[in-house]
C-alpha positions as CSV (number, residue, x, y, z in Angstrom):
1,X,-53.4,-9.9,-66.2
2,X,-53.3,-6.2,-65.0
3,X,-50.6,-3.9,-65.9
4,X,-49.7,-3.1,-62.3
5,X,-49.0,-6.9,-61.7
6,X,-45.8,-5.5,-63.7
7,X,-44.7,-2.6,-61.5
8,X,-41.8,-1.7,-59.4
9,X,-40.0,0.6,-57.7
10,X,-36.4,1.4,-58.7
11,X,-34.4,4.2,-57.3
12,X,-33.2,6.3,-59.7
13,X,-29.6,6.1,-59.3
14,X,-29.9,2.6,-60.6
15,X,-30.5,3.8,-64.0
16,X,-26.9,3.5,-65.7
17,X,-26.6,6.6,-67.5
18,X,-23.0,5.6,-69.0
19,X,-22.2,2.0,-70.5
20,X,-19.8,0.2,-68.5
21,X,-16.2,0.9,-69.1
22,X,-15.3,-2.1,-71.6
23,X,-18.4,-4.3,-73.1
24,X,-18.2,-7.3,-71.1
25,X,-17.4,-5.7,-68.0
26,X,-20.9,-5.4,-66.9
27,X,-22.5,-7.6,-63.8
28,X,-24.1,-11.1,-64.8
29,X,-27.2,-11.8,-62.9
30,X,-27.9,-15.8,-63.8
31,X,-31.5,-16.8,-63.4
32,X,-32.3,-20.5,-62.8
33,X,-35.9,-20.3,-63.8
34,X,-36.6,-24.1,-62.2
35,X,-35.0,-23.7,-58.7
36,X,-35.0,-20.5,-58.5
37,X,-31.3,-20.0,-57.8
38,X,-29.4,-16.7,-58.5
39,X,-26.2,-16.2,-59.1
40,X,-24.1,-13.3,-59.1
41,X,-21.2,-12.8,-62.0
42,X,-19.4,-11.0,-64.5
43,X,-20.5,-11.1,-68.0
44,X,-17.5,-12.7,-69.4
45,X,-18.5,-16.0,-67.9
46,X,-22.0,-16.2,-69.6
47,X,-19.4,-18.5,-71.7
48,X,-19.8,-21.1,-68.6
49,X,-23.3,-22.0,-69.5
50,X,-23.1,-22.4,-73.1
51,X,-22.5,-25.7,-74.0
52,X,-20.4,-27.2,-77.4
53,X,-24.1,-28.1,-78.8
54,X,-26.1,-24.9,-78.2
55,X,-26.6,-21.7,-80.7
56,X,-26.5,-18.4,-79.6
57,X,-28.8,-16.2,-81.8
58,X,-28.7,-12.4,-82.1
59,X,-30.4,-9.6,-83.6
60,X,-27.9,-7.9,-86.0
61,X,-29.7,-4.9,-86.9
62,X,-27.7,-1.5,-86.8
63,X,-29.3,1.3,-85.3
64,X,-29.5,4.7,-87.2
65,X,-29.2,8.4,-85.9
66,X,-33.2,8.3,-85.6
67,X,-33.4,11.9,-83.9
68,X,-33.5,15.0,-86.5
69,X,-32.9,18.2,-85.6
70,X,-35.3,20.6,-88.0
71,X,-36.8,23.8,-88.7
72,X,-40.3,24.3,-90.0
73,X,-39.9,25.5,-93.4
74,X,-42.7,28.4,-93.0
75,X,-41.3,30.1,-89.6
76,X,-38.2,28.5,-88.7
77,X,-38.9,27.4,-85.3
78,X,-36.8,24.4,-84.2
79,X,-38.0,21.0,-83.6
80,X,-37.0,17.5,-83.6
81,X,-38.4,14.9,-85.3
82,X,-37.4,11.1,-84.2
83,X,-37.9,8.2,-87.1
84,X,-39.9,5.4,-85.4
85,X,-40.7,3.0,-88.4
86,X,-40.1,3.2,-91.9
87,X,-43.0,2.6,-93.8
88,X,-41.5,3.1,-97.7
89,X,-38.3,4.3,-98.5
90,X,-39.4,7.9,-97.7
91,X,-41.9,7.4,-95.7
92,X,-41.7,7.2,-92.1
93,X,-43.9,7.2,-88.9
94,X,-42.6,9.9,-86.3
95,X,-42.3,11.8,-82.9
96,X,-42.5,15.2,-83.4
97,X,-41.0,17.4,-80.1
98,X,-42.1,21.3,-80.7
99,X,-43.5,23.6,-79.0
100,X,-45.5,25.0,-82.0
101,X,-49.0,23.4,-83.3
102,X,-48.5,21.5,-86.4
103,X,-50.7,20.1,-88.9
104,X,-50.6,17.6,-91.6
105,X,-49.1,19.9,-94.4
106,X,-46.6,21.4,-92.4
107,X,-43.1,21.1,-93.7
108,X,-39.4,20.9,-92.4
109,X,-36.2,21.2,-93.2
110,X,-32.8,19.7,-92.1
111,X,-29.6,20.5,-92.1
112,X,-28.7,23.0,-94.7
113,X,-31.6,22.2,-96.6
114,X,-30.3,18.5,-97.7
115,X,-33.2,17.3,-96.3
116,X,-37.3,18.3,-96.2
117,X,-39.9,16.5,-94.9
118,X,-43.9,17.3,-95.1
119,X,-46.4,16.1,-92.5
120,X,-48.5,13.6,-94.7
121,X,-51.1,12.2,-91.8
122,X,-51.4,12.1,-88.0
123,X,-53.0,9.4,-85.8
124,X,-52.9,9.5,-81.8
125,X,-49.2,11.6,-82.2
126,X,-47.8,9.8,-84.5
127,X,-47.1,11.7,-87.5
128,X,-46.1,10.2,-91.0
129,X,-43.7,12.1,-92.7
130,X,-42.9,11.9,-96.5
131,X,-39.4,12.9,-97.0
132,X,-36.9,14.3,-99.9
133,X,-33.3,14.6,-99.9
134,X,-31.0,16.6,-102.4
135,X,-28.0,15.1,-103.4
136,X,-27.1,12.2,-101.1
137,X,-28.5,9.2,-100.3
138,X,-31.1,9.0,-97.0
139,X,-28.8,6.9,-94.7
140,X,-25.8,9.0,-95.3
141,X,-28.3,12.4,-94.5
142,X,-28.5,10.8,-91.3
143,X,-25.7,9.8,-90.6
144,X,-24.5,13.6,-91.0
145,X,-27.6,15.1,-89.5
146,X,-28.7,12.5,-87.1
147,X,-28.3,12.0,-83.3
148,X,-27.9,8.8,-81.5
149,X,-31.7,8.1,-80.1
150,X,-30.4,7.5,-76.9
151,X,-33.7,6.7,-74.6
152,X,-35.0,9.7,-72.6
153,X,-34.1,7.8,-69.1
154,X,-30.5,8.7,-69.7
155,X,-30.6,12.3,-68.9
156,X,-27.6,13.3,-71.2
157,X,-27.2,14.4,-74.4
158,X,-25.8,11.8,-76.6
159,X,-21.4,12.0,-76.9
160,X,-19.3,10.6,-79.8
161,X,-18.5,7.3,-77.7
162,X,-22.5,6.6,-78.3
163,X,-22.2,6.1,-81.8
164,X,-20.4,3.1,-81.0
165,X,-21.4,1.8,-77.8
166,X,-25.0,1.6,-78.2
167,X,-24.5,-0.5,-81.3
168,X,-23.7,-3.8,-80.9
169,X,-20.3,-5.3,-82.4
170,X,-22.5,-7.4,-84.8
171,X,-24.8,-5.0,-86.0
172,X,-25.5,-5.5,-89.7
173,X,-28.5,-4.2,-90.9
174,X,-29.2,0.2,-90.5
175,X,-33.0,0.2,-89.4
176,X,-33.6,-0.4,-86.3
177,X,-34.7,3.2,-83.9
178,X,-33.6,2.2,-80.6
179,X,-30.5,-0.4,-80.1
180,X,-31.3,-4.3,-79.2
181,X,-29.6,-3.5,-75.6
182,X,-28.8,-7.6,-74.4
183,X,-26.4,-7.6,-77.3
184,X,-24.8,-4.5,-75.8
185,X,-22.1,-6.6,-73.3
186,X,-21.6,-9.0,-76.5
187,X,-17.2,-7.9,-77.3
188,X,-15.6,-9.8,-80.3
189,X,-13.6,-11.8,-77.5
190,X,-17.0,-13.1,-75.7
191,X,-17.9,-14.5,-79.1
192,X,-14.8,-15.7,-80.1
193,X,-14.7,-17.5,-76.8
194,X,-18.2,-18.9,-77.2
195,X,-16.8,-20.4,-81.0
196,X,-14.0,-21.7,-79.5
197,X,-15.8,-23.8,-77.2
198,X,-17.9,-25.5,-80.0
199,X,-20.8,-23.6,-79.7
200,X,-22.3,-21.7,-82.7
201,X,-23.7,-18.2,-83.2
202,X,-26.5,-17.4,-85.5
203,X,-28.1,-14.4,-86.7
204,X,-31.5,-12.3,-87.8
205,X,-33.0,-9.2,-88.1
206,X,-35.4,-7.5,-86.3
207,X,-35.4,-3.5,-86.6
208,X,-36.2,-2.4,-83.3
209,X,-38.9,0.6,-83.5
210,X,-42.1,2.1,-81.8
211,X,-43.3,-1.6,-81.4
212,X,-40.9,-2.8,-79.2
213,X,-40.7,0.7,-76.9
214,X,-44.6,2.2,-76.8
215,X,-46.1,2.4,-73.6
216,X,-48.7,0.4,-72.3
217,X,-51.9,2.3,-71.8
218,X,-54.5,-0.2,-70.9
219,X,-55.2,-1.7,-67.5
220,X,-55.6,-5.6,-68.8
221,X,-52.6,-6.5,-70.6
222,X,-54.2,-8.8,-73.2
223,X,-56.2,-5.6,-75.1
224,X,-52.4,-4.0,-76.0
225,X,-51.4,-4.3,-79.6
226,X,-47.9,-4.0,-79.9
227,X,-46.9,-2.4,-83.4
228,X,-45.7,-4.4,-85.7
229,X,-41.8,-4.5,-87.0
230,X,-39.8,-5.7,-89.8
231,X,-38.0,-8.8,-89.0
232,X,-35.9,-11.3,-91.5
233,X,-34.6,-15.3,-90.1
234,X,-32.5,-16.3,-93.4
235,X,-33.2,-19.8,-95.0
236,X,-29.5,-21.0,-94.0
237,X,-30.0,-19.6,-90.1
238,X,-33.5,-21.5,-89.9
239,X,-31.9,-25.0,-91.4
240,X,-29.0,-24.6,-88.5
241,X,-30.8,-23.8,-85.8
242,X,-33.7,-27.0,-86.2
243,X,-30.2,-29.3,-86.6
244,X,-29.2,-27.4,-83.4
245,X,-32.5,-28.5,-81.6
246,X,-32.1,-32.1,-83.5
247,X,-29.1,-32.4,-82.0
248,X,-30.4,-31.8,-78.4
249,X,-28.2,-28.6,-78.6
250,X,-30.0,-25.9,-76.6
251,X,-30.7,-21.9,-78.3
252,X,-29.6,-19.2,-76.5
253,X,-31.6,-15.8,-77.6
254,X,-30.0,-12.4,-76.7
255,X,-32.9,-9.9,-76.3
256,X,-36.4,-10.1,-76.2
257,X,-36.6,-8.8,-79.5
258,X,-34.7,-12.3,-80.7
259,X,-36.8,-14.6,-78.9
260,X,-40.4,-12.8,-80.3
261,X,-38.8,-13.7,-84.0
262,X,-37.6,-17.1,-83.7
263,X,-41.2,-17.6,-81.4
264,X,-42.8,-15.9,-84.1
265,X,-41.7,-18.4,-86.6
266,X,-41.4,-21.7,-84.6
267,X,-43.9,-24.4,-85.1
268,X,-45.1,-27.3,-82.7
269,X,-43.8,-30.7,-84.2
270,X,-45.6,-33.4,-82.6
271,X,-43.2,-36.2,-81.3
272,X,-40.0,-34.9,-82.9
273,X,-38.0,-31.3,-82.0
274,X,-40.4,-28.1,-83.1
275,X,-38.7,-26.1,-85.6
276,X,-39.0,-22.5,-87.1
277,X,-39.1,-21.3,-90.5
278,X,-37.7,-19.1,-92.6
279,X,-39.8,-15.7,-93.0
280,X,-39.2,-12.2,-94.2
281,X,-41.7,-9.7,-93.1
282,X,-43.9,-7.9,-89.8
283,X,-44.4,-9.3,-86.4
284,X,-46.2,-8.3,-84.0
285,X,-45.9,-11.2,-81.3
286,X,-47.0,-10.1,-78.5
287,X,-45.5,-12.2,-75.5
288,X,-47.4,-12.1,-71.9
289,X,-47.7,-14.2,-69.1
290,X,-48.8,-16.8,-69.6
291,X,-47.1,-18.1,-72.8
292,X,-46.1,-21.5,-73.9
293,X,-42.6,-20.7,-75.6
294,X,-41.7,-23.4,-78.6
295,X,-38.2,-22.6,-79.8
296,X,-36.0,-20.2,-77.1
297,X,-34.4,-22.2,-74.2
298,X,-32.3,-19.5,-72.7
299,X,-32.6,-16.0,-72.6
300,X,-30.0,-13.3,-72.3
301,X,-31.5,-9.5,-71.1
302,X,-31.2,-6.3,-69.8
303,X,-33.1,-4.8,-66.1
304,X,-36.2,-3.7,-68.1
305,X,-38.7,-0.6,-67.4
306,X,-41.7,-1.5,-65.3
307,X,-45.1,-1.9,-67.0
308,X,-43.6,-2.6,-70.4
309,X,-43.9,-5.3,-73.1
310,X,-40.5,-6.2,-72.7
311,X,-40.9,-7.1,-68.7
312,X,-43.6,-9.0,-69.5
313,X,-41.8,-11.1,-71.9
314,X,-39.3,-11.8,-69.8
315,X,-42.2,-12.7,-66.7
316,X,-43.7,-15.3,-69.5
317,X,-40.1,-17.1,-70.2
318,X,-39.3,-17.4,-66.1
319,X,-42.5,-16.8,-64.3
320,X,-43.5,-13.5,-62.9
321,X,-42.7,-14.6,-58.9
322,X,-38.8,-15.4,-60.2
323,X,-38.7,-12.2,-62.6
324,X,-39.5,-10.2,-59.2
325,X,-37.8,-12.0,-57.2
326,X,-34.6,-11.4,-59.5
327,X,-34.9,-7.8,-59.7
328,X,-35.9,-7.4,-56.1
329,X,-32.5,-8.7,-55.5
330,X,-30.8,-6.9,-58.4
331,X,-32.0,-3.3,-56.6
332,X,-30.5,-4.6,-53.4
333,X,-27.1,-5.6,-54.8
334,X,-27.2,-2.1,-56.7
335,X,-27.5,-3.8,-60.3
336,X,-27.6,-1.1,-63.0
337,X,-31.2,-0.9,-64.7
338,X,-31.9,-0.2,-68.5
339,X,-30.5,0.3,-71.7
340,X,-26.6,0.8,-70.4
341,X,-27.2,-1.4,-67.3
342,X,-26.1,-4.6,-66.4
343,X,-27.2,-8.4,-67.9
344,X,-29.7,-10.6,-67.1
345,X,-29.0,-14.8,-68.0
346,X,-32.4,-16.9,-67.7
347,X,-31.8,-20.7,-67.5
């Protein structure tokens, strides 16, 4: 397939620049992948389709302040440097914004001087940075240094409500770069009312980095390599979710970044339920039209960027006709688009 089958036009406006006011306040769009209906509702009653015998899985990685402000060590001019996958414990592939040429060698320092980092190699702009601290530990330098790495469609800089709502009330596990936005509209009260009603929630990791957000630069779709990223489905969750499927109980992923891990680890059972198995380490599951999913029923998203992997995830699960056929309505009913925007239910 060609990239520009995955195009659109959105106006601008549509991008939500804020969250909306409370978590699950945003608008509901509910897919029906077979007949094609849409439906129009509020996110609280995602609850309505969720039956007593289905899982809903989500990615409970935390999402650190990935954006450093610095200063070269040799002439103190000011960049930023943004984490975009952790390679060691020190180690880390970056973004480097300056407006001065750097080299592998240069160095940087953050804060007052808690922090250095030296250039260690460079490959098509992505630098990898080998990092010291004095004193404290690396997550709580970030923590005081760091900025929320709010995507650069929201044209704002990042305020003290960000820290918390571009994490999602489950987040678990510091490490991912950029926050797994469908679990976003998730409040405690959502998921206590989705428990109440029998149904069970499960959890993984995947830490969301350059891999799930790098552009697409090639005309046919199947040459991309996405990165890969760390991901972790526990023993226990794995054992729960196959009696789920035994059970004729249907799962319920939140984010694309959910459904490429359990996909990742499912495997085709001939005559009985497939299953997926535990696993600890990269993935770099690359979903695209067209794509014969094995474990994910139902699918929870945001409005998504055109001409990214994510879109084209979500065209594989419901077909690329109903995918723009869905958002071809959601621009005429004035849906909000992208990381803050409104929800997407597939069915």
């Amino acid at each position: 397939m060609r990239l520009s089958e995955f195009d659109y036009k959105l106006p601008e406006e549509l991008i939500a620049q804020y969250p909306a006011q409370a978590r699950d306040a945003s608008r509901l769009m509910v897919v029906h992948k077979i007949s094609k209906k849409i439906e129009h509702r509020n996110f609280r009653d995602i609850i309505d389709y969720i039956g007593p015998q289905d899982c809903l899985v989500v990615n409970d990685t935390k999402v650190i302040k990935a954006r450093l402000p610095a200063k070269r060590a040799d002439t103190g001019a000011k960049a930023e440097i943004t984490l975009i996958e952790k390679m060691s414990e020190r180690l880390y592939k970056c973004l480097i914004n300056t407006s001065t040429k750097i080299k592998v060698g240069t160095s940087f320092t953050f804060g007052a001087g808690e922090l250095t980092g030296v250039i260690r190699g460079e490959s098509e702009g992505i630098r990898l940075i080998e990092f010291s601290i004095n004193g404290s530990d690396f997550g709580a330098i970030l923590d005081k240094i760091g900025i929320v790495p709010l995507p650069p469609y929201i044209k704002r800089p990042p305020e003290k409500s960000d820290e918390e709502r571009y994490q999602t009330v489950y987040a678990r596990t510091p490490g991912a770069v950029a926050a797994p936005t469908a679990g976003l509209h998730f409040s405690d009260e959502v998921l206590k009312n989705i428990k109440a009603k029998g149904a069970s929630v499960e959890s993984l990791t995947l830490h969301v980095g350059y891999g799930t957000f790098k552009p697409v630069s090639v005309d046919e779709v199947s040459r991309h390599k996405l990165e890969p990223e760390v991901f972790e489905l526990k023993e226990e969750a794995a054992l729960r979710l196959n009696d789920v499927k035994e059970k004729g109980g249907k799962i319920f992923t939140v984010g694309t970044t959910t459904c490429r891990v359990l996909e990742n680890q499912a495997q085709l059972v001939k005559g009985s339920k497939n299953r997926v198995e535990k696993g600890k380490g990269w993935t770099n599951l690359f979903i695209y039209p067209p794509y014969n999913f094995k474990f994910v029923d139902a699918l929870v998203t945001n409005f998504h960027l055109p001409k990214t992997t994510l879109l084209m995830l979500v065209a594989a699960f419901c077909g690329r006709e109903v995918l723009f056929q869905a958002y071809e309505e959601a621009v005429k009913e004035k849906y909000r688009f992208y990381s803050y925007g409104d929800s997407m239910l597939i069915i």
